[in-house]
N, CA, C and O of each residue as an XYZ file, in Angstrom:
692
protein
N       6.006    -23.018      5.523
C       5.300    -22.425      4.408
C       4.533    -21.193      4.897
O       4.062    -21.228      6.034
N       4.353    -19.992      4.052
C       3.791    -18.952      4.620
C       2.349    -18.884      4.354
O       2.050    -19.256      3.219
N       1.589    -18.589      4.937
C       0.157    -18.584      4.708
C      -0.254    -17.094      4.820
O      -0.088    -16.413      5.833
N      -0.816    -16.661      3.647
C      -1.950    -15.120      3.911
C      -3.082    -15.475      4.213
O      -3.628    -16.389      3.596
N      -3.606    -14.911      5.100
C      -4.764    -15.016      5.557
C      -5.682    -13.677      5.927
O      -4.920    -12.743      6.178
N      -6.429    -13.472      5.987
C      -6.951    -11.929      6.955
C      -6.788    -11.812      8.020
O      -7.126    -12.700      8.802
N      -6.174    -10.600      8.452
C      -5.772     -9.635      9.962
C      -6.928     -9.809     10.498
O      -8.009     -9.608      9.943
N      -6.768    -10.151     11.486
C      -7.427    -10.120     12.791
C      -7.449     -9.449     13.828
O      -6.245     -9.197     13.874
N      -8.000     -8.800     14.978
C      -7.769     -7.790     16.215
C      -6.858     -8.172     16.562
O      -6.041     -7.306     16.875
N      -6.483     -9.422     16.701
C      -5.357    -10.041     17.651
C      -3.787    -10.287     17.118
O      -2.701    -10.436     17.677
N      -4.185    -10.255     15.955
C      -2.843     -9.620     15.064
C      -2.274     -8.543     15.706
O      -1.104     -8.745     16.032
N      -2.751     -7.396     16.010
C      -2.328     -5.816     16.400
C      -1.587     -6.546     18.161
O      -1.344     -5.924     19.195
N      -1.519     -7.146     18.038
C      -0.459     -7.444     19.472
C       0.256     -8.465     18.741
O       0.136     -9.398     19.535
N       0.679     -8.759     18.119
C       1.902     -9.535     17.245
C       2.386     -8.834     16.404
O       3.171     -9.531     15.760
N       2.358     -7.440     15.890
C       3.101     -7.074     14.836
C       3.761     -6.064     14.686
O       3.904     -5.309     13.724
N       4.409     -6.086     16.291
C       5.750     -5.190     16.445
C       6.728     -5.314     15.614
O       7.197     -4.305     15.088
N       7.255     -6.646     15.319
C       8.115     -6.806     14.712
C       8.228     -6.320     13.316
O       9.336     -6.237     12.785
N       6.916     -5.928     12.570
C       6.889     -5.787     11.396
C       6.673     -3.803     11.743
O       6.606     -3.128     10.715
N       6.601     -3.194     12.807
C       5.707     -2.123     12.386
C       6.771     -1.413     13.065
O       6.618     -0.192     13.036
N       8.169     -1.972     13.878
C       9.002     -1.652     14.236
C      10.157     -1.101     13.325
O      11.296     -1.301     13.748
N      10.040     -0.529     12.300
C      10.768     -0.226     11.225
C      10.833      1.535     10.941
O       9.755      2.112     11.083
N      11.861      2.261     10.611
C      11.621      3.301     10.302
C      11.000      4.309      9.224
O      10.572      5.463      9.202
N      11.203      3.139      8.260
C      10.242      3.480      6.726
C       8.259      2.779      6.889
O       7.253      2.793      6.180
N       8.542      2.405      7.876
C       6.748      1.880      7.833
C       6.174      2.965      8.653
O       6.658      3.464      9.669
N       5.435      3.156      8.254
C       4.367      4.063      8.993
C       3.337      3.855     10.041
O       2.187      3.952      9.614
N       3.462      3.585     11.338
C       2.389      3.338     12.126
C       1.839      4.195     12.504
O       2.260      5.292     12.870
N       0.197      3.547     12.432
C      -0.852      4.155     13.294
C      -1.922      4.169     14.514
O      -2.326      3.015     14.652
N      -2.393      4.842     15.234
C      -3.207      4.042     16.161
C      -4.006      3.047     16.220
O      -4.414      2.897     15.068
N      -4.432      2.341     16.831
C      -4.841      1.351     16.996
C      -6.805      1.623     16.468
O      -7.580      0.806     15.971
N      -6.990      2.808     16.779
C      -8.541      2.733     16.015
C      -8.438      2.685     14.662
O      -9.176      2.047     13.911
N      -7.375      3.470     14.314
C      -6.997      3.554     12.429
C      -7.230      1.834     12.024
O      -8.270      1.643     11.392
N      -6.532      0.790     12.263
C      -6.264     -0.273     12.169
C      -7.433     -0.992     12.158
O      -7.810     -1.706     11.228
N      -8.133     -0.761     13.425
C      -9.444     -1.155     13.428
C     -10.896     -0.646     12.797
O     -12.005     -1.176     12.851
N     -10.457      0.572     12.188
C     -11.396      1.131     11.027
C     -11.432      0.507      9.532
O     -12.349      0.044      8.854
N     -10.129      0.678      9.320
C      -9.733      0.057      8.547
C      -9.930     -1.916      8.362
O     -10.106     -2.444      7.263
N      -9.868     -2.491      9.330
C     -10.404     -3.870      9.289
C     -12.036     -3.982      9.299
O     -12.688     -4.901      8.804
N     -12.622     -2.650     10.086
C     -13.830     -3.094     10.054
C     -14.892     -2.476      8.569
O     -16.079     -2.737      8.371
N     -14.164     -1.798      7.897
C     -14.700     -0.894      6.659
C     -14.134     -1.921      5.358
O     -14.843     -2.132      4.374
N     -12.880     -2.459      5.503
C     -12.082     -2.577      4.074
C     -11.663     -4.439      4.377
O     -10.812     -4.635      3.509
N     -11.813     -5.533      4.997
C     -11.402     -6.876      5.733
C     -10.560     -7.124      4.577
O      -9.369     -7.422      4.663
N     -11.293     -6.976      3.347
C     -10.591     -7.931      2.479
C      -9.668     -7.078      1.419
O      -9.499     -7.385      0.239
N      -9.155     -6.036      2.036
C      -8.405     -5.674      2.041
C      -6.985     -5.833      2.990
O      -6.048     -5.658      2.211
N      -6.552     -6.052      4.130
C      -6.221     -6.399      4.804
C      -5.878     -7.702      5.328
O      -6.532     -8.424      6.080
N      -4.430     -7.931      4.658
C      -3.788     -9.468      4.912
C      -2.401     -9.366      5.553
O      -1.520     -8.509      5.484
N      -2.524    -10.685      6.284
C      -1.089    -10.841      6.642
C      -0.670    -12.049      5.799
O      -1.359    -12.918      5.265
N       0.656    -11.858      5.830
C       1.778    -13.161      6.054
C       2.297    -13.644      7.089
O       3.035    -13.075      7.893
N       1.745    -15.210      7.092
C       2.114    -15.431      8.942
C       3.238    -16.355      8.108
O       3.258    -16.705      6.928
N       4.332    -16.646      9.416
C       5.091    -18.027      9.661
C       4.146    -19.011     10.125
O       3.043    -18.927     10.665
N       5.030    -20.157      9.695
C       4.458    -21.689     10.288
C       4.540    -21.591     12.008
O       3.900    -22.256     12.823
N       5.567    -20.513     12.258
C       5.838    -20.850     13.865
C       4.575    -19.338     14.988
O       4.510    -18.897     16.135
N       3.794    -19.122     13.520
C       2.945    -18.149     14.264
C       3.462    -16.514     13.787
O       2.699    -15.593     13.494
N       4.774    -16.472     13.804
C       5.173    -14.891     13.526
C       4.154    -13.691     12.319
O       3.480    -14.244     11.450
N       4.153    -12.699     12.368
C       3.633    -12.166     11.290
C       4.845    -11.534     10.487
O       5.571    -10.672     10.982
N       4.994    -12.010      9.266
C       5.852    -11.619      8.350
C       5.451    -10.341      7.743
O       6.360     -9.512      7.763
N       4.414     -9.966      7.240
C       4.798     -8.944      7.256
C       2.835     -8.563      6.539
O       2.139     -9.536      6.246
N       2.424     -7.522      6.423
C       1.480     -7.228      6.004
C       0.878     -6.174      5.115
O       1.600     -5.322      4.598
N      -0.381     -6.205      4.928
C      -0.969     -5.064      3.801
C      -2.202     -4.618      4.344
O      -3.069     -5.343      4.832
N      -2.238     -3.124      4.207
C      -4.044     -2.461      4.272
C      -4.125     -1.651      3.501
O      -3.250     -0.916      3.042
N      -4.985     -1.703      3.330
C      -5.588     -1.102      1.903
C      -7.264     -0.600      1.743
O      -8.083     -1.155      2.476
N      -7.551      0.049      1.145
C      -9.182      0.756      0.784
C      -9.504      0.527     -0.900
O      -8.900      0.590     -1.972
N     -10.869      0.219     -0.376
C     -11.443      1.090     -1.970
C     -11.790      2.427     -2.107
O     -12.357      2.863     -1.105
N     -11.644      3.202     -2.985
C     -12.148      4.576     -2.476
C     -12.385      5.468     -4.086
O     -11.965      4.905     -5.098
N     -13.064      6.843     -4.212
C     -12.953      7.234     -5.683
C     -14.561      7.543     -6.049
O     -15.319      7.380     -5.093
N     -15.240      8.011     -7.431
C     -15.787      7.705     -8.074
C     -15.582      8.198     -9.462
O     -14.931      9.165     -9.856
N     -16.285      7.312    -10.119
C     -15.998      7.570    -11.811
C     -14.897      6.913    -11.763
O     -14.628      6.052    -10.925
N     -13.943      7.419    -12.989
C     -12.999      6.863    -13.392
C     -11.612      6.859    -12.322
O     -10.533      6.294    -12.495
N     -12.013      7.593    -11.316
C     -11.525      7.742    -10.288
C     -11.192      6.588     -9.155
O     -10.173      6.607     -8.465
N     -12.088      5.713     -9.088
C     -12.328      4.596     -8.654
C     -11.364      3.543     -8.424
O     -11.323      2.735     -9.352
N     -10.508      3.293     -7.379
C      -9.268      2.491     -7.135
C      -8.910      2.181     -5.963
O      -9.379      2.751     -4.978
N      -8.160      1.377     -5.901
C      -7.555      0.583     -4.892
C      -6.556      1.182     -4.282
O      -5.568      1.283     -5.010
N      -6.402      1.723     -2.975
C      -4.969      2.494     -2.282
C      -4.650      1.495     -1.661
O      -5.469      0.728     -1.155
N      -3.191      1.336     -1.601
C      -2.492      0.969     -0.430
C      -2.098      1.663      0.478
O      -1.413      2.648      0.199
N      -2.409      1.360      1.823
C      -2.534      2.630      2.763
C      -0.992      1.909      3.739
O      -0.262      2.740      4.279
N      -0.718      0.753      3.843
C       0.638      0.958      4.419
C       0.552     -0.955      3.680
O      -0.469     -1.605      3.453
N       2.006     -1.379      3.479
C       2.500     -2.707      3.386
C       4.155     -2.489      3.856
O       5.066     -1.693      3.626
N       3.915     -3.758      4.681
C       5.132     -3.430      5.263
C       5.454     -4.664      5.864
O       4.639     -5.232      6.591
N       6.651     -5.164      5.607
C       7.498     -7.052      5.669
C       8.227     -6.563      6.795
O       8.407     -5.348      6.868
N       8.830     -7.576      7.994
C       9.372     -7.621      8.997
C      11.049     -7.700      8.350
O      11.311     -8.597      7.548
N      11.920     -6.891      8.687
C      13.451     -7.429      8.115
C      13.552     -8.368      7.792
O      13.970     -8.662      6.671
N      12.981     -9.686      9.223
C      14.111    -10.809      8.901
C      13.388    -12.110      7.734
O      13.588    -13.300      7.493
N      12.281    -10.785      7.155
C      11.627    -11.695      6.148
C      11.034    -11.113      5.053
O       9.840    -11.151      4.755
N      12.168    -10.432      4.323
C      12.521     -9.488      3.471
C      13.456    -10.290      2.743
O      14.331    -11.102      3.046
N      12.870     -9.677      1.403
C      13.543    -10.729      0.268
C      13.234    -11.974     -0.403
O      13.956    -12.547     -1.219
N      11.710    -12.468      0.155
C      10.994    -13.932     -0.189
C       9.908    -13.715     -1.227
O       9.382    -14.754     -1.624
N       9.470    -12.591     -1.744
C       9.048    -12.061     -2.328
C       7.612    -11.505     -1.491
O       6.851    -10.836     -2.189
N       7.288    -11.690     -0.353
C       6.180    -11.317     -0.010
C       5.419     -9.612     -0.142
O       4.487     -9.012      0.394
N       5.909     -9.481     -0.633
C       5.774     -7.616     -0.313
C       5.025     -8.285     -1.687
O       3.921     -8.815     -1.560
N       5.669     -8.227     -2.947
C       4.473     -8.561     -4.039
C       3.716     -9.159     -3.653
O       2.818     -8.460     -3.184
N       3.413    -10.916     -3.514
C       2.758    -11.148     -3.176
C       1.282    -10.875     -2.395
O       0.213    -11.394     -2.718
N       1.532     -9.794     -1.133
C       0.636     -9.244     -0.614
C      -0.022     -8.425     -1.732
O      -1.222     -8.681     -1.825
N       0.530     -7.298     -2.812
C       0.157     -6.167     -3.657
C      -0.066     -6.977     -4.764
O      -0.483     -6.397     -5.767
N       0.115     -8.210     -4.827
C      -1.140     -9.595     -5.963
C      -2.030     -9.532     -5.614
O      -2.899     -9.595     -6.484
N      -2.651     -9.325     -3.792
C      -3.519     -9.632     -3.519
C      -4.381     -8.351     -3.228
O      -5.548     -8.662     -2.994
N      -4.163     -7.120     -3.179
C      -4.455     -6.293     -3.037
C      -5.058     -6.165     -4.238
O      -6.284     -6.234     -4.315
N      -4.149     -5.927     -5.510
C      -4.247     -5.528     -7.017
C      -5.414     -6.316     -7.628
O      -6.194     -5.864     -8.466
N      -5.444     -8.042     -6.894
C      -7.111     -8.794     -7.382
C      -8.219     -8.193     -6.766
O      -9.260     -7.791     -7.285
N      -7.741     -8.180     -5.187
C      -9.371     -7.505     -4.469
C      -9.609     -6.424     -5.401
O     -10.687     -6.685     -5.936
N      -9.191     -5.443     -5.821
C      -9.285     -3.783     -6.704
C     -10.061     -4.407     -8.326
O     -10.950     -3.946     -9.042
N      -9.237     -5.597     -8.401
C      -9.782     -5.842     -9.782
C     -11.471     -6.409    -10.049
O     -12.287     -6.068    -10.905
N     -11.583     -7.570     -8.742
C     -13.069     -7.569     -8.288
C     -13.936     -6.591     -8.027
O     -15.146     -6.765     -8.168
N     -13.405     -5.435     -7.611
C     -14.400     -4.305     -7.145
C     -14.290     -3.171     -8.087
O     -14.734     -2.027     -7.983
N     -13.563     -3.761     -9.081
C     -13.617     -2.938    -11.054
C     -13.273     -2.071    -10.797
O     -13.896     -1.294    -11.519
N     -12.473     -1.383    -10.052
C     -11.274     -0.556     -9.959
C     -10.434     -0.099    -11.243
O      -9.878     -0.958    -11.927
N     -10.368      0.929    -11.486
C      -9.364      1.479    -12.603
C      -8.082      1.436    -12.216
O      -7.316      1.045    -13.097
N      -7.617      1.701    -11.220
C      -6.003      1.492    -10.919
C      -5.929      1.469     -9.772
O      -6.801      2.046     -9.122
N      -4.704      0.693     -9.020
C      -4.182      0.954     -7.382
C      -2.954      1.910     -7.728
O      -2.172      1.953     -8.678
N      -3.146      2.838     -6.286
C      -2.584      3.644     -5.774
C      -1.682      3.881     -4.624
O      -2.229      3.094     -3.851
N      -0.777      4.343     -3.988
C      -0.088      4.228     -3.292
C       0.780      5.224     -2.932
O       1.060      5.854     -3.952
N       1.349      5.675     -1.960
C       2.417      6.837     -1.611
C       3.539      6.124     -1.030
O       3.340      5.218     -0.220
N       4.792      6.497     -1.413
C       6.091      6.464     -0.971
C       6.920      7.281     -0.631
O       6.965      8.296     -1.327
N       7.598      7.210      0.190
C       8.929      8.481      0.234
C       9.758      8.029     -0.378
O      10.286      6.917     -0.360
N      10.001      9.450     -1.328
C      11.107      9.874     -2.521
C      12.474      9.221     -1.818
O      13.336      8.949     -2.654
N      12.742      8.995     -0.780
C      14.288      8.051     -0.364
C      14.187      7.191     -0.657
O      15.109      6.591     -1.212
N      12.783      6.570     -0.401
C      12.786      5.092     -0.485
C      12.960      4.391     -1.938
O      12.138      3.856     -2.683
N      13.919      4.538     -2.011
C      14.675      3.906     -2.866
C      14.495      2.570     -3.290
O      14.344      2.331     -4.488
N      14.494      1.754     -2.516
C      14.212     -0.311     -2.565
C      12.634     -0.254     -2.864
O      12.020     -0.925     -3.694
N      12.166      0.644     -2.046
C      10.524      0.195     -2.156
C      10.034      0.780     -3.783
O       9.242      0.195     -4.521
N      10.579      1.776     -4.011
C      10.328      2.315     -5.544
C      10.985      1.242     -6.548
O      10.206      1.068     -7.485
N      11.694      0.769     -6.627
C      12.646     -0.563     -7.565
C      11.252     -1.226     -7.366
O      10.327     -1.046     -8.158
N      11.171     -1.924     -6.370
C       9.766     -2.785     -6.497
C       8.874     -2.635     -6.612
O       8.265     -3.656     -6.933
N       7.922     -1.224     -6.462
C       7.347     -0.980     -7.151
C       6.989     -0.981     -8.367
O       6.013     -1.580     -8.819
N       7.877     -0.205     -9.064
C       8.322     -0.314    -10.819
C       8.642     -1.256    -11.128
O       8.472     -1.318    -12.345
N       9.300     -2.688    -10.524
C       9.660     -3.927    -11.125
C       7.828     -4.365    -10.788
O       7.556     -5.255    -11.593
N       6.813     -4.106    -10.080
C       5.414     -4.770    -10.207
C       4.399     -3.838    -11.447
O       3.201     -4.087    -11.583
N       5.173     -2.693    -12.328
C       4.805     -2.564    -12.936
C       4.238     -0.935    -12.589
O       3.527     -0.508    -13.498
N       4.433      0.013    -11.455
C       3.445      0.848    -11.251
C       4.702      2.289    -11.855
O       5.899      2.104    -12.078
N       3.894      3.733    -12.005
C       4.541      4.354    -12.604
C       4.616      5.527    -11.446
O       3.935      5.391    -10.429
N       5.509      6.747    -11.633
C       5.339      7.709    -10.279
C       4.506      8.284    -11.406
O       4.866      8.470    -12.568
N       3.050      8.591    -10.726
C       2.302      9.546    -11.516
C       2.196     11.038    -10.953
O       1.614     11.991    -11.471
N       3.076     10.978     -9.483
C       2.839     12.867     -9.502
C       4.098     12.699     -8.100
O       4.649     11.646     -7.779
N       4.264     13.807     -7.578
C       5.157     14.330     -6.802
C       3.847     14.959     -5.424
O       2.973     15.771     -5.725
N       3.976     14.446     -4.154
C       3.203     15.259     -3.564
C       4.613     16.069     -2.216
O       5.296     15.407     -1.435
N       4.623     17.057     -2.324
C       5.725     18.169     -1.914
C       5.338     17.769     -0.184
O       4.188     17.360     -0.024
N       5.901     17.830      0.629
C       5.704     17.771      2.124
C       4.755     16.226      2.864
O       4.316     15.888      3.963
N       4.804     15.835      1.883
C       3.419     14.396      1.932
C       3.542     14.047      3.986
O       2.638     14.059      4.822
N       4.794     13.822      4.126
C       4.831     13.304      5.559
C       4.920     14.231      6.777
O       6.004     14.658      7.172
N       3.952     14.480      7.262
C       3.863     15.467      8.402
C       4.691     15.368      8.976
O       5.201     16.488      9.024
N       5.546     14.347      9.805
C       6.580     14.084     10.674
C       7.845     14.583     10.143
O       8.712     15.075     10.866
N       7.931     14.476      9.076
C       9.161     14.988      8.063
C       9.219     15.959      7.038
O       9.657     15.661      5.926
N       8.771     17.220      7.342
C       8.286     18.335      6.234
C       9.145     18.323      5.427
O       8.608     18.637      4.365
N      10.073     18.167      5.292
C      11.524     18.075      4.321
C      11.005     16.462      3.025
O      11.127     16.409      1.802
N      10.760     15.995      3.459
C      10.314     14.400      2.786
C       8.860     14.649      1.888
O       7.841     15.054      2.447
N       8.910     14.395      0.656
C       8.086     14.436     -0.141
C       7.857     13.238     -0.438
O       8.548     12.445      0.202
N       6.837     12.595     -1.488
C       6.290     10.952     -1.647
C       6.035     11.057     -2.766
O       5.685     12.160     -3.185
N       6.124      9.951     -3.630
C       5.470      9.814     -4.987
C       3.974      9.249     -4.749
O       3.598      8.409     -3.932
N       3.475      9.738     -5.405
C       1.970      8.770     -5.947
C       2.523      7.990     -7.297
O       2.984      8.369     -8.374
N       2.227      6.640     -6.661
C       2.754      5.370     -7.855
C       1.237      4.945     -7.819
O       0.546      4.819     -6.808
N       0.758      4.697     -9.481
C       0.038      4.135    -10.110
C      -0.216      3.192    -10.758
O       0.161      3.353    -11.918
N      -0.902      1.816    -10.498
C      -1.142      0.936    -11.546
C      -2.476      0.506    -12.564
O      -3.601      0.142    -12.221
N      -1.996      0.662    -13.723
C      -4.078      0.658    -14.283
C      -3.915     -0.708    -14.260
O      -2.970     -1.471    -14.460
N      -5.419     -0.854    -13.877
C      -6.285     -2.097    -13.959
C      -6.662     -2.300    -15.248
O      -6.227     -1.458    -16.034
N      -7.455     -3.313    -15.782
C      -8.044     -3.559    -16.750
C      -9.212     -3.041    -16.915
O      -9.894     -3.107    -17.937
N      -9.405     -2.650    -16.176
C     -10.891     -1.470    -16.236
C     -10.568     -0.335    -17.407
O     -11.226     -0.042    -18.405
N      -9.377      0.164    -16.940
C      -8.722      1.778    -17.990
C      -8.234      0.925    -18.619
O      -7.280      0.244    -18.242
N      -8.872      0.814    -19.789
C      -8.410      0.571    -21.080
C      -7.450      1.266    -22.110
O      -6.599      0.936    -22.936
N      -7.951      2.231    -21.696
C      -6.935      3.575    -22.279
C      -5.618      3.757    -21.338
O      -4.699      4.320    -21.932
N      -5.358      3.417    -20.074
C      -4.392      3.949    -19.648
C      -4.253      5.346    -18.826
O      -3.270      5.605    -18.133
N      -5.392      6.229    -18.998
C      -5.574      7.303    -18.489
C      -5.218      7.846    -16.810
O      -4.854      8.925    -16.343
N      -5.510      6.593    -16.256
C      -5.127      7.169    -14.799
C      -3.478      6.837    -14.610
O      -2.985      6.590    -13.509
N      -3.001      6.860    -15.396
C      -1.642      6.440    -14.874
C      -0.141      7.480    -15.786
O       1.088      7.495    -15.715
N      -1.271      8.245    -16.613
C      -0.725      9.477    -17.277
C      -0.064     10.397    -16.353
O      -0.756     10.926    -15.484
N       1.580     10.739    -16.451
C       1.992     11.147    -15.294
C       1.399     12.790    -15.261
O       0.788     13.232    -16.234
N       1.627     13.541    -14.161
C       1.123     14.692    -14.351
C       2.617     15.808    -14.206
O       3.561     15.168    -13.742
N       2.873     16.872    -14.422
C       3.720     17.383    -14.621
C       4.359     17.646    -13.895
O       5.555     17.353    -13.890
N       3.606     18.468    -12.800
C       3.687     19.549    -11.718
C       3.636     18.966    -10.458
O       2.603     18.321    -10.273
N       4.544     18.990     -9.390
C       4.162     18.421     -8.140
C       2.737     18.782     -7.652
O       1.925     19.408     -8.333
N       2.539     18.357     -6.505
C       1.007     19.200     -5.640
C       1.327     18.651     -4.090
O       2.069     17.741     -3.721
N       0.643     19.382     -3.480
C       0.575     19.456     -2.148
C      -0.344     18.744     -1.648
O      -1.392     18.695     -2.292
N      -0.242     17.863     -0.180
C      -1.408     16.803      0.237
C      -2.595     17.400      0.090
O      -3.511     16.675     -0.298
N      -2.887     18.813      0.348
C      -4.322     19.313      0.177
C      -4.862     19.170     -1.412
O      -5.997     19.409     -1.824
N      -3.837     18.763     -2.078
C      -4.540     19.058     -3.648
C      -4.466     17.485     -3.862
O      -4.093     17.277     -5.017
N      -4.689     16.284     -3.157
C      -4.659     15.130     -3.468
C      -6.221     14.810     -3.087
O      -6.818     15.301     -2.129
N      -6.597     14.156     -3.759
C      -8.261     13.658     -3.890
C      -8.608     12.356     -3.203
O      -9.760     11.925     -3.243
């Protein structure tokens, strides 16, 4: 049975397997640990019964005003445990922490290839609300969507109104 629980320091030496992928994005090891020590409950894994980490989520609160939301800053499942539904699962748990901390919508970036991860996205309900042109430094050619989901906070729907015009990472807030 899989258990989520919160990342731990000692996680970051078990989760090659999950961070070993070419569509996940890794970062240094202080990022990780900024991020656990600013955002905890944001930040879950999926372990195996036999110890493995299946796969995980980090995430921020960040914003003000109506601005105010939940990012997902990387989620990312190990191959050989892909397909159990955990990737939602984790972005259930993300999408409640955001909803406790009255969040108007979670947020998120993808690359425009990523094809599987956008299906699931949009099958959890989120919309591409803008185009950001060059998003991945490593890949100037590779652009990302900003996918949006309103919370129950936006009643109206407003943050998830797509916008027309691409923009560039400097024009992202």
């Amino acid at each position: 049975m899989t258990t989520l629980r919160p990342f731990k320091c000692t996680d970051m030496l078990k989760f090659n397997n999950v961070n070993l992928d070419p569509l996940t994005e890794t970062y240094g090891l202080s990022f990780y640990m900024q991020y656990l020590a600013h955002w905890p409950e944001y930040f879950q894994v999926a372990e195996a019964p036999n110890g493995d980490i299946m796969g995980y989520i980090m995430g921020k609160s960040e914003g003000h005003g109506e601005n105010w939301h939940g990012h997902v800053t990387a989620l990312s499942v190990a191959p050989m445990y892909r397909r159990l539904n955990l990737a939602a699962t984790l972005m259930a748990h993300l999408e409640d922490i955001s909803e406790k901390k009255k969040a108007y919508f979670v947020d998120l970036f993808v690359r425009v290839s990523n094809k599987v991860a956008i299906s699931m996205y949009q099958a959890l309900g989120y919309i591409v609300y803008r185009t950001v042109i060059e998003y991945y430094s490593g890949d100037p050619d590779e652009d990302a969507y900003d996918m949006r989901k309103a919370l129950s906070r936006d009643v109206n729907k407003k943050s998830v109104i797509p916008l027309a015009n691409p923009v560039y990472p400097e024009d992202v807030e």
